[in-house]
C-alpha positions, 0 to 999 in steps of 0.5 A: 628246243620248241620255238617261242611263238607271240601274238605276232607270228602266232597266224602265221606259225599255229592257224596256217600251219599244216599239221599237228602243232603242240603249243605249250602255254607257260609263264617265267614264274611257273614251276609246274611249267619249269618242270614240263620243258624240258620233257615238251623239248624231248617230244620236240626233238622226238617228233622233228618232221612230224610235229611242230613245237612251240611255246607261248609265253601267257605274261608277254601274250596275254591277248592269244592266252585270253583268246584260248581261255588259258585258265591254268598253266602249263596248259599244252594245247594241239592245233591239226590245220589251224584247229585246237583238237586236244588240250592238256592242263598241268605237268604230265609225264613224258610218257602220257604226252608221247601216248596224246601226240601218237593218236593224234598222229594216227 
C-alpha cells in the first residue's frame, strides 16, 4: 500500500528522498484515480526496496498540487533525489507504468 504524503511532510518524504519516488496526484472524487490505485499499489509492493510509493491527495494539498502544475488527474509524477524527472497524466496500464519505473530504474 503506497503512503499518503502532505504539504507537511512532502520535503522530508519526496525532495530529500534518495532514489526514485513515484507519487500519485489523486483526488476522493476522482474515478480515473479510483481506478490507477489499486495497479500504483501493485507497482508499490512490486517494487518494495527499490522505489518509493507515495499518494497525494490534491483536495487536502492543493498548495504541492499548484506548485507541480497539477492540470489533471491522476497525474503520476517520478522524483530521482529530489527532481521531477518523469510525469504520466491519466489512468494507464500496469504494464506501461511497470515499462516507465524500469527505465528509470536502469
Amino acid at each position: 500500500m503506497a503512503d499518503a504524503v502532505t504539504s507537511a511532510t512532502w520535503d522530508q518524504e519526496v525532495l530529500k528522498a534518495q532514489g526514485l519516488v513515484l507519487v500519485d496526484f489523486w483526488a476522493v472524487w476522482c474515478g480515473p484515480c479510483r481506478m490507477v490505485a489499486p495497479i500504483v499499489d501493485e507497482i508499490s509492493k512490486e517494487y518494495a526496496g527499490k522505489i518509493k510509493v507515495l499518494k497525494l491527495n490534491t483536495d487536502e494539498n492543493p498548495d504541492i498540487a499548484g506548485k507541480y502544475r497539477i492540470m489533471g488527474i491522476p497525474t503520476l509524477m517520478f522524483f530521482k533525489n529530489g527532481q521531477t524527472v518523469d510525469q504520466i497524466v491519466g489512468a494507464v496500464p500496469k504494464s506501461q507504468l511497470k515499462s516507465k519505473v524500469d527505465a528509470l530504474l536502469a
